[in-house]
C-alpha positions as a LaTeX table, in Angstrom:
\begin{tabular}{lrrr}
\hline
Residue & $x$ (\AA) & $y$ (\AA) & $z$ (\AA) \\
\hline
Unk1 & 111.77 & 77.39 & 78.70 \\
Unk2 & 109.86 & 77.28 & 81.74 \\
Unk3 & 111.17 & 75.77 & 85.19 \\
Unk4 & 110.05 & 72.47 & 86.33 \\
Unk5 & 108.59 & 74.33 & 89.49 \\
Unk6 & 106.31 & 76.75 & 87.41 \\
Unk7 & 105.86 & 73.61 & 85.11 \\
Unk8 & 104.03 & 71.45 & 87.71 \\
Unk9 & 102.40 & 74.41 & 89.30 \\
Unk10 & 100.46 & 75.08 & 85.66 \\
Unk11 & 99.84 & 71.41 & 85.06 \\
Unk12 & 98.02 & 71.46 & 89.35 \\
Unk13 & 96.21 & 74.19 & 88.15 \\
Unk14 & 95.13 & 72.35 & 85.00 \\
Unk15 & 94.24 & 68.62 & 86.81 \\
Unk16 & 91.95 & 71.23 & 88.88 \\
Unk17 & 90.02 & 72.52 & 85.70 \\
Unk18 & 89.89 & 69.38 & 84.41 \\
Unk19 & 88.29 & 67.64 & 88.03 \\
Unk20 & 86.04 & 70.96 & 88.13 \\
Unk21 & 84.60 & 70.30 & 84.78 \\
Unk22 & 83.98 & 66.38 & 85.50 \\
Unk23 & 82.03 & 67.36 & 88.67 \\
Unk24 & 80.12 & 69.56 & 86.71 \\
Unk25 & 79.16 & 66.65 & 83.97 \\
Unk26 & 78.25 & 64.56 & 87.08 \\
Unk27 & 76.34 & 67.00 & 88.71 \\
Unk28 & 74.36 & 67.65 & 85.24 \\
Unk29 & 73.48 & 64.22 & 85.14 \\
Unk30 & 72.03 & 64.80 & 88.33 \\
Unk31 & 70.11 & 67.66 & 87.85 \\
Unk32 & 71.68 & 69.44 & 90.08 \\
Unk33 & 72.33 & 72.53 & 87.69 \\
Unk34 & 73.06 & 75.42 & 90.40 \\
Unk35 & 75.89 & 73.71 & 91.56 \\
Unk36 & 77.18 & 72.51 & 87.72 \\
Unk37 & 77.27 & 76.42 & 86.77 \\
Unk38 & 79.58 & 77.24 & 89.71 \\
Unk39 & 81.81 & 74.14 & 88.89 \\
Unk40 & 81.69 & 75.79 & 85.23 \\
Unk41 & 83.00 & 78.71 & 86.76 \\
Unk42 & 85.71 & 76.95 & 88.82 \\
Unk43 & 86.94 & 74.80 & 85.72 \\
Unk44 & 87.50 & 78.28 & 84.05 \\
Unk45 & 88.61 & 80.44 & 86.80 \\
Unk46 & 91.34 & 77.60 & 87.10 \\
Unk47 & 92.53 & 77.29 & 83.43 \\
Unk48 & 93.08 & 80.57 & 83.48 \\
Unk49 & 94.92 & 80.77 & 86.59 \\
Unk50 & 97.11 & 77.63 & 84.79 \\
Unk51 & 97.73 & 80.41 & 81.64 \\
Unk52 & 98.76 & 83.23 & 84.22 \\
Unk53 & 101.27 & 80.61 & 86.15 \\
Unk54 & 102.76 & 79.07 & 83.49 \\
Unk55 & 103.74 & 82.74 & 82.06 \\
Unk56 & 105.02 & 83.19 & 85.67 \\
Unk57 & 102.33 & 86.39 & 86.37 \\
Unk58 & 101.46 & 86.34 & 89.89 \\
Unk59 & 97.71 & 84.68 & 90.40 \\
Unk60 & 95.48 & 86.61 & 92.08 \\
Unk61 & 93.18 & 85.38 & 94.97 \\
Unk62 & 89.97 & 86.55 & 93.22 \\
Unk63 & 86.66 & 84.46 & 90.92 \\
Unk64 & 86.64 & 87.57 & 88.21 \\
Unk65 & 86.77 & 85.62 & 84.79 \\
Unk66 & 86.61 & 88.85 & 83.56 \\
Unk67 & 90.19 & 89.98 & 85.30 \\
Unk68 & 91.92 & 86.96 & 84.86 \\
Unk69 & 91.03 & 87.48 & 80.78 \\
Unk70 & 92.29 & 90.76 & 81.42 \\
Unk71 & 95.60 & 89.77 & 82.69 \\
Unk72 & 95.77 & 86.91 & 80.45 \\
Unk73 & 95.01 & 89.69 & 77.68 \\
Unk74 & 98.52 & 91.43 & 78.97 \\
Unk75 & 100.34 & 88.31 & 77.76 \\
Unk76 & 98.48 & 87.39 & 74.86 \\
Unk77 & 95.94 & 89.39 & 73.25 \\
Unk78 & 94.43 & 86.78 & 72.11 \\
Unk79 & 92.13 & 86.79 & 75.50 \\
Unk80 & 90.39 & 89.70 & 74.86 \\
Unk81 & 88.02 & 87.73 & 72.75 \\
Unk82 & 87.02 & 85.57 & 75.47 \\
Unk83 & 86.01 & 88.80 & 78.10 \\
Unk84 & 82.35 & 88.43 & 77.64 \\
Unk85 & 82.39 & 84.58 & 77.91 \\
Unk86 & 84.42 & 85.19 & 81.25 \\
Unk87 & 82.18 & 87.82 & 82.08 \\
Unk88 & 79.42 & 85.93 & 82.05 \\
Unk89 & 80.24 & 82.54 & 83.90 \\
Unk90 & 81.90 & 84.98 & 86.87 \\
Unk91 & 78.21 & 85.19 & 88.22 \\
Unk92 & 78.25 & 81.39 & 88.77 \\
Unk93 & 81.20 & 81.38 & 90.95 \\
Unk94 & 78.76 & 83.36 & 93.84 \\
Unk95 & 75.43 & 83.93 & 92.73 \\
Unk96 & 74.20 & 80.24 & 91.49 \\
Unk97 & 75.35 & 79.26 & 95.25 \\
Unk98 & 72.27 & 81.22 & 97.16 \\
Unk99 & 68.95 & 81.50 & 97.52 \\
Unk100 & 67.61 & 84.69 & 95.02 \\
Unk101 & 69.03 & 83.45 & 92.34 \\
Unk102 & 66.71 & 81.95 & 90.32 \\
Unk103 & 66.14 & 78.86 & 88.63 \\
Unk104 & 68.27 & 77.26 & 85.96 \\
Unk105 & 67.04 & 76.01 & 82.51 \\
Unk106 & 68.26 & 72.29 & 81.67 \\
Unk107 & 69.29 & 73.75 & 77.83 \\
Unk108 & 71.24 & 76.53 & 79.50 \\
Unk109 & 73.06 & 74.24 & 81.38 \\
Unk110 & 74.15 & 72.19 & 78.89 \\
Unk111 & 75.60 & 74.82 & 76.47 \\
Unk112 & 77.12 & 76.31 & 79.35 \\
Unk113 & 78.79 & 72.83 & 80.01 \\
Unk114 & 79.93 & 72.69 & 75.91 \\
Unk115 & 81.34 & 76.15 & 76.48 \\
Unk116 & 83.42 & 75.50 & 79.50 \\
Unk117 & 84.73 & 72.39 & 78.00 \\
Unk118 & 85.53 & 74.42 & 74.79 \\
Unk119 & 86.90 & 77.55 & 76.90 \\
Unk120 & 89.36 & 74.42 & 78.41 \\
Unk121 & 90.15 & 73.16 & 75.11 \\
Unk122 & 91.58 & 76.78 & 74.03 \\
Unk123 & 93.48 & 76.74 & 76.98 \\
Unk124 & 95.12 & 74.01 & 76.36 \\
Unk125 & 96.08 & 74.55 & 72.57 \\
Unk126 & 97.26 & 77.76 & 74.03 \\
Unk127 & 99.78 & 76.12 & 76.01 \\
Unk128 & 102.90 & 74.04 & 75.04 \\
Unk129 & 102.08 & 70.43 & 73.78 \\
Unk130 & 103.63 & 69.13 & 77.16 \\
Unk131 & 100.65 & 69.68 & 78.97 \\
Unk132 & 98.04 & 67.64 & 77.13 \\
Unk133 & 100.93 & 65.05 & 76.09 \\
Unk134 & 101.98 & 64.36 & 79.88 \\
Unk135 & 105.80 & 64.45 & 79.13 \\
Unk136 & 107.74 & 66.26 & 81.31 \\
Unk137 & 110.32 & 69.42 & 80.11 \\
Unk138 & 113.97 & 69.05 & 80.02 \\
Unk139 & 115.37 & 69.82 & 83.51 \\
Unk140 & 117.70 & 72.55 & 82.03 \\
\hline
\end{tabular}
C-alpha cells in the first residue's frame, strides 16, 4: 500500500498530464500546433513522472521520454514497448519551441494528440483504480 504522501504526489503529477493534454486540445483548435506538440510532450513526460512517484523511484529533473520509459521499464517491463513512442514526442519538449524547426502538418498533429491521450490512458490502467475513481487510500 502506498502512503498518502506518495499518494497525492502521483495523483499532482497526474492533474498535470491531464491540464497539459487539455491545453494541447485548445491550442489545436487554435492552430497553434508548435506549441500543442510540446504540451504533448509535457502531458507524457508528466504521466510518467506520476508512474515513477507512485512506485516511490526518485523523479528525475530531465524531458527524456525515452529515460523515464527506461526507468519505468525497471519497474514494469511493460514500458519497454512504449520507448519509441517516448522517443519520439521527447523532440517536442525543446525543438517544436524555436525557430529551425520546421513546420507542423495539421494530420500530424492530430494523431499525435490521439496518441498522447492514449499514452495517458495506459497510464492510468497501469495504476491502481484510486486514481481515475478519485477515492482516497486507507490511511494505514
Amino acid at each position: 500500500m502506498v502512503d498518502l504522501a506518495t499518494f497525492a504526489l502521483t495523483r499532482e503529477w497526474l492533474q498535470k498530464a491531464d491540464e497539459d493534454l487539455r491545453a494541447a486540445k485548445l491550442l489545436a483548435v487554435g492552430c497553434l500546433f508548435a506549441p500543442t506538440l510540446f504540451h504533448c510532450q509535457q502531458a507524457i513526460e508528466k504521466g510518467l513522472k506520476a508512474t515513477l512517484c507512485f512506485h516511490q523511484v526518485v523523479v528525475p529533473k530531465t524531458h527524456d521520454l525515452s529515460y523515464l520509459c527506461e526507468l519505468a521499464a525497471d519497474i514494469d517491463p511493460f514500458w519497454n514497448e512504449y520507448k519509441s513512442v517516448a522517443e519520439e514526442f521527447t523532440s517536442y519538449g525543446v525543438e517544436m519551441r524555436y525557430p529551425g524547426a520546421g513546420s507542423v502538418a495539421t494530420g500530424s498533429v492530430a494523431s499525435q494528440l490521439q496518441a498522447t491521450e492514449a499514452f495517458l490512458q495506459v497510464i492510468f490502467q497501469r495504476l491502481p483504480a484510486q486514481f481515475v475513481e478519485g477515492s482516497v487510500p486507507d490511511a494505514t
